[in-house]
N, C-alpha and C positions, 0 to 999 in steps of 0.2 A: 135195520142195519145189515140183517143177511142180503137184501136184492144190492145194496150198495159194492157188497161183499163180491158177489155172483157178475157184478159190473164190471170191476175192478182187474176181477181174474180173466174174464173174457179182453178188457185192454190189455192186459199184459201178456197173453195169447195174440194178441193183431198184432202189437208192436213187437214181439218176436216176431212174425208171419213175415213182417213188415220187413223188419233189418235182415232177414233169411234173404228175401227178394233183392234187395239194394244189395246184397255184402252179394252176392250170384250174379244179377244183371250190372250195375254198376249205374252211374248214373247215363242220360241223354236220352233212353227211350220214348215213343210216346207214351202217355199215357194206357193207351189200351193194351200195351204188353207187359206195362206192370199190373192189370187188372187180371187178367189171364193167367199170372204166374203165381198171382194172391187168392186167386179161385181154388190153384192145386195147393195152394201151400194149407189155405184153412180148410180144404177137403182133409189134407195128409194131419191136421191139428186137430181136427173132428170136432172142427165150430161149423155149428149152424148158423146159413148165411145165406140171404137171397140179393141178385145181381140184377142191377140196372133197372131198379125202382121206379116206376115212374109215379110221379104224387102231385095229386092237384091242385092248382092253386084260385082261390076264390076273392073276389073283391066284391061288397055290400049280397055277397050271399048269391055271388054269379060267378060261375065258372069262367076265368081267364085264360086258364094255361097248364100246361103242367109243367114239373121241373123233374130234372133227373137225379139218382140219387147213386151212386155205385156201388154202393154196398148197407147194408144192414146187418149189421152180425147179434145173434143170439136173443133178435128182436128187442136189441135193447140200444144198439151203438149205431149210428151213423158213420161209415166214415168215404170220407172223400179224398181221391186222388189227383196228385200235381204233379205234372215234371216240366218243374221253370227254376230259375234262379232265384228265386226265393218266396216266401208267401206274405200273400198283402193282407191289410186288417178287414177289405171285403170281403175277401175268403173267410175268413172268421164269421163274420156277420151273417154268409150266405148260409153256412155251416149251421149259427145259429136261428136262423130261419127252418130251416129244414127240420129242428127238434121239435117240432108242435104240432108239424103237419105228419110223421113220419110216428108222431106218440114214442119216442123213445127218450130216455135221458138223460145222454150222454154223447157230444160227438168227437171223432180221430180227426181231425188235418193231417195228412200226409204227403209230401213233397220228397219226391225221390230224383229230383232234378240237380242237385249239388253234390257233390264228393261225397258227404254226410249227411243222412239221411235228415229230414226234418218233420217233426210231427207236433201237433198240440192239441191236449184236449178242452174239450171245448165244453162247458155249463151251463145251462140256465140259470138267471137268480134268485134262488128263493122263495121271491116274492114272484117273479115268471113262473115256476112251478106251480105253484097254491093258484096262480090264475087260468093256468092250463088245464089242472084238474078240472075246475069249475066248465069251462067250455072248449071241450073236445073239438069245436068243427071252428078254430081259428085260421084267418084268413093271416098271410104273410104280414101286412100293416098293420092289424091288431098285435101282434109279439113284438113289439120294441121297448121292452123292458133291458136294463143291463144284463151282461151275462158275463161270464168269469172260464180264462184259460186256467189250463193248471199253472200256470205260473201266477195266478191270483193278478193279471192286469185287466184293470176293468175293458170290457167290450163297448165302447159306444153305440 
């Protein structure tokens, strides 16, 4: 319950970080000036956070690709950044792709592209979890189990 705990508060740290950024810059930037301004804000919040991730992606146990990641905070959160008009349920999906390969818990969607900010977090199921434990070195298409935003709608 405490790492859930230590999750939790590190979310509620990015998504202040977050609306500090949007409620400052406003929305229409690109995305890489709201990365920039999130870099000083969780310096000035004194979360630990590594930028521009890159993680590899493997198909029958061969290197394909890699994919990029923007953030990682506290080694435990993924979060990804948008400024569009709104967010699709691939972005969710992508998001939840990235939690297996990246070993972390929990991921932020974050869209700073609309007046008001948009973000959601993003879960694994359960039953993803208990199979991630089991093997660490999961390729993208083995993770398609459900997974759960916080507003509890299932992820296809």
């Amino acid at each position: 319950m405490n790492q859930m705990k230590d999750v939790n508060e590190i979310i509620y740290k990015i998504i202040g970080s977050c609306m500090e950024v949007h409620k400052t810059l406003g929305p229409g930037f690109p995305v890489d000036t709201y990365k920039k301004a999130l870099a000083i804000e969780f310096s000035e919040r004194e979360l630990a956070f590594n930028q521009d991730i890159h993680v590899e992606v493997s198909y029958k146990e061969n290197l394909i690709g890699t994919l990029d990641v923007d953030f990682v905070v506290g080694d435990a959160v993924i979060v990804a950044l948008r400024s569009q008009e709104d967010l699709k349920d691939i972005e969710i999906q992508q998001v939840l792709r990235f939690l297996p390969l990246t070993q972390t818990t929990m991921g932020l969607l974050v869209n700073f592209g609309n007046i008001k900010i948009q973000y959601k977090r993003i879960l694994p199921s359960r039953q993803g979890r208990g199979e991630l434990r089991k093997d660490q070195s999961i390729g993208v298409a083995a993770y398609r189990e459900m997974g759960k935003t916080r507003e509890a709608n299932p992820i296809l």
